[in-house]
Structures are given as structure tokens and as C-alpha cells.
N, C-alpha and C positions, 0 to 999 in steps of 0.2 A: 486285114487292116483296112480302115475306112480314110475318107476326106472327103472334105467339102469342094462347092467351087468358091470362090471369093469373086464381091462385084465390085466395082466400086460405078455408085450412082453419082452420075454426073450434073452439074451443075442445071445444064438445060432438062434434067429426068432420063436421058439416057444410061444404060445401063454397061456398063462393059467388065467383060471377065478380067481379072488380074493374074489369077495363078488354078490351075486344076491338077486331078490327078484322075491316071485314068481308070481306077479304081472307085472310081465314085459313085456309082450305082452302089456299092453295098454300102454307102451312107444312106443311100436314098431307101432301101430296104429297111433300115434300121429307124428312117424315120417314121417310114411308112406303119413299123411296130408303135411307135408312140404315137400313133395318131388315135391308135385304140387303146381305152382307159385300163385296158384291160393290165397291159403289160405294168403302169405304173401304180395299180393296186397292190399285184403281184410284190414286184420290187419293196412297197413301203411294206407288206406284210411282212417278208421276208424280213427285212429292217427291224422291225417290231419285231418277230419272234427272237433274233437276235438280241436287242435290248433287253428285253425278259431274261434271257442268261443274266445279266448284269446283276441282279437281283440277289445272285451267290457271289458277296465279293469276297475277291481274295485279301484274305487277313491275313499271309503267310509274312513271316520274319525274311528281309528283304536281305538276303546274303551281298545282291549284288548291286550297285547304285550305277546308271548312265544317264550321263547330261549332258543332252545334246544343242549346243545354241549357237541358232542363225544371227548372226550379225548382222542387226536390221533386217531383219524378217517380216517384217509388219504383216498384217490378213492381206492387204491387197498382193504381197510379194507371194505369199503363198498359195493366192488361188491363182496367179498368173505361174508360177510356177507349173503348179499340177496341171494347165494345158498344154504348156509347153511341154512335158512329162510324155501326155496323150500324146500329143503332134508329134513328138521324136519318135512315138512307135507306130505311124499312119492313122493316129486316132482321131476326132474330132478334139478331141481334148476335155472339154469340159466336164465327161462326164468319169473319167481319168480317176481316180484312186491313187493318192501321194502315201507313204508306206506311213507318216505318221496321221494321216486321216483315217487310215485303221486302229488307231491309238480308241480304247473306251473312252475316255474321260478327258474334256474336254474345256478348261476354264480362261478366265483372263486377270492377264495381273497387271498390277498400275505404276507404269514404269517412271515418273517424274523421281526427280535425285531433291535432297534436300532443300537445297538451293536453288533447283531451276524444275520448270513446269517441262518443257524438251527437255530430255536428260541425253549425257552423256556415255558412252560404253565404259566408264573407267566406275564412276558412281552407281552405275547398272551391276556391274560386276560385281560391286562388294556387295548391295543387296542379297542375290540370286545364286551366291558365294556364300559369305560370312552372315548371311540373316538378318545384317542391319541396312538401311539405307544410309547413304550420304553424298556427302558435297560433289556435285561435278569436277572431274579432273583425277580426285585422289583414289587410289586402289589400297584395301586391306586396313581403311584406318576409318573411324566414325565420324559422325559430321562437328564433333568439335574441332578436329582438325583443318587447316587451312591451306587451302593448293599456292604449293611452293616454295611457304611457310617452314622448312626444316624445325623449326625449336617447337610445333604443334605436335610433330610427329608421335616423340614417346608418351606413353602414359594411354595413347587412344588408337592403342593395334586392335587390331578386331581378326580372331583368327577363321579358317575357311574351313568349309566340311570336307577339303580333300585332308585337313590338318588332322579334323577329327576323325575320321576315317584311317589316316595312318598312325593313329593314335591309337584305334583299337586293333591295330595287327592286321588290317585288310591292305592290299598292295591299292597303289594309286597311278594313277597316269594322267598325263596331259595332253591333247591332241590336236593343232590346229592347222588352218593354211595361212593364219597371218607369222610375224614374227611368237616365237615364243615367250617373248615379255613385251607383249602390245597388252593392252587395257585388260583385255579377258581374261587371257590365262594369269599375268599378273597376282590379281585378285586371288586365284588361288594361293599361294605364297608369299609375297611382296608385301608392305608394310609404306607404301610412299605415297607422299603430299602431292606428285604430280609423276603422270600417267608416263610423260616425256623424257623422265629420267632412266632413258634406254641403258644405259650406260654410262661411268664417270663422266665421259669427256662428251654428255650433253646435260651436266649438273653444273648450277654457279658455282664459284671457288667456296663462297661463303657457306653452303649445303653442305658441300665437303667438309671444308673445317670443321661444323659442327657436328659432324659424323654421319650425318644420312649416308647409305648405302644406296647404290644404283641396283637398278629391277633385275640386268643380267647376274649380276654377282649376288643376287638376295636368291635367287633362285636356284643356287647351288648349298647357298649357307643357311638359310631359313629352316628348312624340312630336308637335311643332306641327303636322305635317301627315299626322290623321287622313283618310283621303279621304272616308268616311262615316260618319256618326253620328246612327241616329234614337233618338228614344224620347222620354222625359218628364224632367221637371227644370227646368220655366223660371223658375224661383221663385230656385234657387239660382245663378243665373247675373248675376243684375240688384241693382242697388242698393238698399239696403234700402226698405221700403215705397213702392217703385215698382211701379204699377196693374199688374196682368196682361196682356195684349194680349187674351185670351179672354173672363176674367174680373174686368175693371175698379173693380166694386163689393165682391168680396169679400177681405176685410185676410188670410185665411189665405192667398191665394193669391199675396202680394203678394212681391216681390224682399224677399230675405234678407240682402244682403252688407253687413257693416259696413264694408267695406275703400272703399265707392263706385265699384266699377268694375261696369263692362256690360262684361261678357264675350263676349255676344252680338253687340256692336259692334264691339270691337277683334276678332272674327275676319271680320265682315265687310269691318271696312277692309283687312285683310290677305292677303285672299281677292279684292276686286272684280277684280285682275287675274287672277286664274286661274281662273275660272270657279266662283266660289263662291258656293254658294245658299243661303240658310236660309230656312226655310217653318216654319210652324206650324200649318198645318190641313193635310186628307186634300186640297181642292182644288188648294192651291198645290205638295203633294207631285205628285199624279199629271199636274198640266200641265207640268212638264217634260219635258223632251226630252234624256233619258240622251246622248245624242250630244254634246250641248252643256254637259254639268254634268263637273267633273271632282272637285269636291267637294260635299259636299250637309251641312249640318247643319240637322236638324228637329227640334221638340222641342215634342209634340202638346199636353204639359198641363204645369202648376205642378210639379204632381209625377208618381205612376205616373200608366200611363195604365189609364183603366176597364176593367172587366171586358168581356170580348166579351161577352155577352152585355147588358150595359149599355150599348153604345159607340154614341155617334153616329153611324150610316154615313153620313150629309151631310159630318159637320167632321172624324171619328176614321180615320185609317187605319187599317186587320187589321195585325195583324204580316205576314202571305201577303200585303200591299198593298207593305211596309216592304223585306221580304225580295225582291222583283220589281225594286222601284227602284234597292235598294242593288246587285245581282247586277249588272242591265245597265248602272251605272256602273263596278263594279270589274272586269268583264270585258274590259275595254275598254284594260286594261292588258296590253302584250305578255308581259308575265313573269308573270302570273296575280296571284291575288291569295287571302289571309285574310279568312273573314268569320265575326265573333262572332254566332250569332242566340240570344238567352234568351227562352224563353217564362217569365217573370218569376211571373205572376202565379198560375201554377197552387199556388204556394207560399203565397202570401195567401189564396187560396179555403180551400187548407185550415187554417193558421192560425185562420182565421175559423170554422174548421167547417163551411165552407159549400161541401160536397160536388160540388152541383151547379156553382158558378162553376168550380170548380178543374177540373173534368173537361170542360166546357166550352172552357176554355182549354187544356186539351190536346191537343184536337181540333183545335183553331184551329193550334196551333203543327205538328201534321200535315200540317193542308193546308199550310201554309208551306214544310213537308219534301217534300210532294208537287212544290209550285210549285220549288224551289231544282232540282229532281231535272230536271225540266223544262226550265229553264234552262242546263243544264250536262253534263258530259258525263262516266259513270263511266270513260272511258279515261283522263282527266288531271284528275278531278277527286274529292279523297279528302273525304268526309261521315262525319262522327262525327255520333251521337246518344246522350246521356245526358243521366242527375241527379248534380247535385251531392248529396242527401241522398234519403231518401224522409221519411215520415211515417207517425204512429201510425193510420194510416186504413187499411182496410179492407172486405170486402165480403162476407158469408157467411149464413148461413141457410137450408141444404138450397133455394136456392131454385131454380123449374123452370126448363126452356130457354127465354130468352126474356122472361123477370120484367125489367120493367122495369129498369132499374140503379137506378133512384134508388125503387123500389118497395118494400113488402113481401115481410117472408119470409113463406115459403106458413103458414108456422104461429103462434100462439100462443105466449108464455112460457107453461110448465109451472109457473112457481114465481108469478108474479103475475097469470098468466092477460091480459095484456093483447099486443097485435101489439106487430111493431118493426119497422123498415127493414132491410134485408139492408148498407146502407153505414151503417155505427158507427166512432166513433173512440175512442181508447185515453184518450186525457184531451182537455179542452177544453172551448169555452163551451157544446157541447150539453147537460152532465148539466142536470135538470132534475126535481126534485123539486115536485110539487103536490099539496096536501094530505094530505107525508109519504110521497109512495109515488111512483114514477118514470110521471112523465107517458105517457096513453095518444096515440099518437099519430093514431089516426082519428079525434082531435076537433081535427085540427088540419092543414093542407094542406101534407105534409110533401115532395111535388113541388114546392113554390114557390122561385124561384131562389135566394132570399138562406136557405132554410130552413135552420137549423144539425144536422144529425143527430145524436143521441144520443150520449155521451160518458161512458166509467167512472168519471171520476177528474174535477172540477170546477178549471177552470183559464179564465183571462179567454185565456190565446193557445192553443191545440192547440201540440204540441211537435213536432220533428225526431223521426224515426225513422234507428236507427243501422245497419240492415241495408244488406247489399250493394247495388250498384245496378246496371244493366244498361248495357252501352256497344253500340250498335248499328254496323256501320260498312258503308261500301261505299265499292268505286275503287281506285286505288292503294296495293299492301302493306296494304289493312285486312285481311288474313289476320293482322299482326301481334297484333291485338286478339283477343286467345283466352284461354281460361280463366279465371283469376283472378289480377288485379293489383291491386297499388296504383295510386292514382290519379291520382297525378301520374306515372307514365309515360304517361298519355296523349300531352302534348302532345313529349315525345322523339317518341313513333311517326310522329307529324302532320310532324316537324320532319326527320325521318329521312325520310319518304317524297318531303320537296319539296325536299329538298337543301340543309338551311335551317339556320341555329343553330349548333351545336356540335361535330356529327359528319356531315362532309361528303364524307371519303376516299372515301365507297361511292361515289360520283356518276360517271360514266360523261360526260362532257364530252358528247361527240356523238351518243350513243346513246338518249339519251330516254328509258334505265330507270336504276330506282335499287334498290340492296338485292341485287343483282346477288355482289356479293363482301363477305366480312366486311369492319366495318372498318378491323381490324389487321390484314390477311392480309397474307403476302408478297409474294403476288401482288398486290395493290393495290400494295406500294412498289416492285418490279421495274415493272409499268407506270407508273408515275409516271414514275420514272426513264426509264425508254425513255423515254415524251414529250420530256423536256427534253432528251434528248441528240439527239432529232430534230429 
């Protein structure tokens, strides 16, 4: 494994080391390879013959659907990601390979919600979900509807391809590290005017009356038989100021329902015959035995669950723990099956300004990508990877090959003479004024996990960023996924490649491909025909 040194060039042009490793001559070997044209001829040929494969695509009938989404992902999150990826294993980083950069097919989708140019994750969701766009705030329902709005609600549900999916007898699951009825997974199931309606007893009285349902309890009664369901949310499931099962003593963490129902119970009564399991720690997830489970609900904390970097690895499962259990239960299904995985929380690190959590946790949602990849097979099994939005974050400062990601730029401000970190956000709680003038940051250990990185514009949350966002795919017809779209065509393509939803003509009965013929072609109703008349 390699590394660099890191300088930082000083205001007057002197130079000084920051950080070394003493392995660093086999950086210097390796640079010393790209000095000669030779080596990066090599590589882009290699590249190129590669591509040329591409040219046989796979048109195979997609048995299996995964969809993987970084919350607030943006390209900048993602190339800072993959050094930091490199750096965790002594690499330079840059030149690092993220497990969905080996994805073929490569596109962008155009994330603005009906209503707003920055979109929201609840509006993002139903897109990238249910195929339509709409209003920021509401999940599962089209942009005639009105957040918070109750009497909008009926008449303009809009259902998800996990719906359609369990619709055609394929098993389903849900997977994330935020709550299990935050904005994303939501979308899968849910039917609500506003993303915030966790639970009754965060609904006005008047919503109630009219009968809207809250997102924990839709998510039992919508689609009764999710097969898997992990993440966080145990708070909103339990009757109000009922003790945590984790955390007993603390009232924040206590059940929320004014309605008095455990939700958590009535699906265990309704499950003990079918082999239904609910766990709440990492030990009672990983002692089962996928053979034996045909549903699983786990639901590790009150609400999200911690930062990977924060996380218990005694009591906390990895998402890449979450994503392993739920796979070899749903594969287990002859007819394949849909699985939601959200890395949740890479959205909150930045939010918070806290760089290092977020990037962090995109790593983590990697190796997940790694593991799913693993598990499964690109002949009949189609993998999307995106973000629903990106973020005002960033990462620049002429800095050298190898600069730590979460370090210094190699230079000085010109105008106040003081260093800065090469990761800066556009607005957020980093700005930081001390005694009139923008905090120096070498008095202060701006490597430290929870450290907020500097910020333009003074804000208590960092905001959405409204640029394009990247769609990774592999398997079945993800050639479909090219150039630029909007962003609820994704889940048409997903829907299209497994014969599922809406437009099914193309499907090929006996033949195990799909995409095969248009489909309104003639040719599909002439062979229809024959069929029946044979």
C-alpha cells in the first residue's frame, strides 16, 4: 500500500510537511510509472477493450431488481468518497475504484420535485419510486396533491415498484440506516401529504379526523406482507411513553403513538405462523438462519440509526450486515425478488456539515454494493445506484495527489492569509466568525469526526444541492440507463427489464429475455396471436 507526503505551502512560500507515511517511496515508484506514457496508454487500452465487451448487451429477463440510494450523494460526494475508500486502504486514493464505478452504464437523472428547482428526499422518492415526480414534502402521492393538505390525499396515490413487484409474486424488502418511515423508504408504501407524519402523535388532530394514516402504521397496512424490513424507528411503532427495549431510561427514546397500539406486536402475532422474526440488535439479526426466516422485521434504534462511524459493532449492524441478511432471505424466492437499500445517512453527515461522517457513510453503503454484488448474479440480476439530490459540499484547493480528503489545501488564503480545508460547503453551520474574521483552522483539529467544515453562507442545516445526479447501473437492460433523464424513469426501466408493472407486452414467456421487441410492435401482436391460436 502507498501514500503520499502532504505539504502545506506557507504563506511567506515555505514549505512544510503535515502528515507522512513511511511507506512512501512505493508512491514514488508508482509515480515514477506514470511519468512514462507508456503505462497510461496501456490502462486506457485495457479500458477500451473492456468497453468493446459492452457491445454484447445483456437483454436477459431481470429476475432480480436492487436499488441502491445514497442519500444526497451528489458526484462531488462520490469522488470524495472513492479517495477516501483509497486512503482507508494506504492508497493515494484517487485512483481507487468505488464498487459502483465498476457499474457499465453510467447516466444522469434531473432531480428537481414539481414544485421546487432543489428538491426534497420525500418528492425525490416518489419519482425514483412510483415513476411520477412531485410536490416537495409528500411521499406516494402525485403533484396534485398538497403537503399537509389531508382532503388532497385520496384519489392521487401513486403506487411504488416495490408494490409492483409484490404484485407479481417476487419477495420485497426494505433496507436502510435512517428511520424506516423517513422520506425514502416511505415512498415505497406510504400514501402521505407530508413526509413528517412519523407517526399519529406527529399528525394535526384535524388529519386524523379526516382519516389520513401516519407512515408507521401505513407501512404495516398498505402492502401487509413486506418480507423484509430493517432499519430504525422503534419509537414510532409503540405506544406512547412506552420504555425503549435498548434504552429504558431515556423519555426521548420512548414510544410515540397516541392511537395505543404496538405495532411491533400485532405484526408478530400475524407472522408467528409464517416464519416471522423481529430482532433489534446486530446479535439477534446475524443468529438467524435465512433458511428458516421468510420474513424478518428489525428495527436497530428509536429512530436513525448512528453514524458508522459511531455505531456499536457489539449491538449495531453495518448496512453491508443488513444488505447480506435481507438478500439470502429474498433470494430464496423462485420468482426473484425487489430490494430498497438507502444509505440514509450520508444526507445527515452533510446536513450537519460534518463532512467526514457523510463520506464515511458512503463508503460503508459501498462495501454494501460490493457485498449485494457478491451475493447475486449480473446475468438476472439488475443493480441501480444513485442519489436522490446532492449537496452544497465540495472539495477543491489545487490540492496535490494524495492530500488527505478531509486535509488542507496545500496553500494559504491570499486575502486573509490564514489555511482552509480543501472540503468547504456552500452554506451551513460551519461559517464561523472569531474575533470578526473567519476562524484559522490549524488552531483547531479539523480531522476530527464530528468537525463541521467551513461554510459561505451561516445556516443551522447545510441545504440540498439541485445539480444533476449520477445513476450507476449493471445486469439486465441497464444499457437502458444512458445519458440524461428525468428521474422518475428510473423505476419504468427496473419495471421494464423484470416484466413487472405496466408494460409487460415485451416479455418473451419462455425465453428468459426481455426488451427483445418494442412494445407496441406488430410483431409482438402477431405472436401473441399465434400463441392463442395454438
Amino acid at each position: 500500500s502507498c501514500f503520499s507526503w502532504i505539504f502545506l505551502v506557507q504563506f511567506d512560500g515555505s514549505i512544510a510537511p503535515l502528515q507522512s507515511k513511511s511507506n512512501h517511496t512505493c508512491l514514488l515508484r508508482y509515480t515514477e510509472q506514470e511519468k512514462d506514457p507508456k503505462f497510461w496508454n496501456t490502462w486506457a487500452q485495457r479500458t477500451l477493450k473492456n468497453a468493446l465487451t459492452l457491445q454484447n448487451l445483456n437483454k436477459n429477463k431481470a429476475k432480480n431488481l436492487i436499488f441502491f440510494l445514497g442519500d444526497g450523494m451528489g458526484v462531488p460526494t462520490v469522488t470524495a468518497a472513492r479517495i477516501l475508500k483509497g486512503q482507508l486502504n494506504g492508497q493515494s486514493g484517487e485512483e481507487t475504484l468505488l464498487e459502483m464505478d465498476k457499474f457499465p452504464f453510467v447516466s444522469l437523472a434531473k432531480t428537481y420535485n414539481t414544485n421546487a428547482q432543489v428538491p426534497d428526499s420525500a418528492g425525490t422518492a416518489t419519482a425514483f419510486l412510483c415513476g411520477v415526480k412531485a410536490n416537495e414534502g409528500t411521499v406516494g402521492v402525485s403533484a396534485a396533491a398538497v403537503r399537509s393538505q389531508c382532503n388532497t390525499t385520496e384519489g392521487n396515490e401513486v403506487t411504488s415498484i416495490l408494490r409492483w413487484a409484490k404484485d407479481a409474486g417476487k419477495a420485497v424488502g426494505i433496507v436502510t440506516t435512517t428511520r424506516v418511515n423517513h422520506a425514502t423508504p416511505s415512498a415505497a408504501y406510504a400514501h402521505s401529504v407530508d413526509r413528517e407524519w412519523y407517526s399519529d402523535s406527529e399528525m394535526p388532530a384535524e388529519a386524523l379526523q379526516a382519516g389520513c394514516k401516519d407512515i408507521a402504521r401505513q407501512l404495516f397496512e398498505n402492502i401487509p406482507n413486506i418480507d423484509v424490513v430493517l432499519g430504525g424507528g422503534r419509537k414510532y411503532m409503540f405506544p406512547k411513553n412506552k420504555s425503549d427495549v435498548e434504552y429504558p431510561n431515556v423519555l426521548k427514546h420512548s414510544g410515540t403513538r397516541k392511537d395505543g397500539r404496538n405495532l411491533v406486536q400485532e405484526w408478530t402475532d400475524r407472522m408467528k405462523d409464517k416464519k416471522g422474526h423481529y430482532v433489534w440488535n446486530k446479535k439477534q439479526l446475524l443468529s438467524l438462519n435465512p433458511n428458516n426466516v421468510d420474513y424478518l422485521l428489525g428495527l436497530f434504534e428509536p429512530g436513525d440509526l448512528t453514524y458508522d462511524l459511531e455505531r456499536n459493532t457489539d449491538n449495531d449492524p453495518s448496512l453491508t450486515e443488513m444488505v447480506e441478511v435481507a438478500i439470502k432471505i429474498l433470494r430464496k424466492n423462485p420468482s426473484g425478488f425487489y430490494l430498497l437499500v438507502e444509505g440514509g445517512r450520508i444526507d445527515h453527515g452533510h446536513h450537519e456539515g460534518k463532512a467526514k461522517q457523510a463520506l464515511h457513510e458512503a463508503v460503508e453503503m459501498d462495501r454494501a454494493i460490493g457485498r449485494a454484488g457478491l451475493l447475486t448474479s449480473i446475468h438476472d440480476t439488475l443493480t441501480i445506484v444513485t442519489a436522490d439530490h446532492s449537496h452544497v459540499f465540495n472539495f477543491g484547493g489545487y490540492t496535490v495527489r494524495g492530500n488527505t480528503i478531509f486535509g488542507l489545501a496545500p496553500r494559504v488564503s491570499d486575502i486573509d492569509q490564514k489555511p482552509f480545508t480543501s472540503i468547504l460547503y456552500g452554506n451551513g453551520p460551519g461559517y464561523k466568525i472569531v474575533n470578526g474574521a473567519r476562524e484559522n483552522v490549524s488552531t483547531i483539529d479539523y480531522q476530527e469526526n464530528n468537525y463541521q467544515a467551513q461554510a459561505a453562507v451561516p445556516l443551522s442545516m447545510e441545504t440540498h444541492g439541485g445539480e444533476d445526479v449520477a445513476v450507476f447501473a449493471k445486469g439486465p437492460l441497464a444499457h437502458l440507463l444512458h445519458g440524461v433523464h428525468e428521474q422518475n424513469y428510473i423505476p419504468h426501466v427496473m419495471a421494464y427489464a423484470a416484466c413487472i408493472g405496466q408494460n409487460r407486452e415485451h416479455c418473451l414467456a419462455h425465453s428468459g429475455t426481455a426488451g427483445l421487441r418494442p412494445v407496441f410492435s406488430s410483431i409482438a401482436a402477431i405472436l401473441t396471436a399465434t400463441r392463442l391460436l395454438c
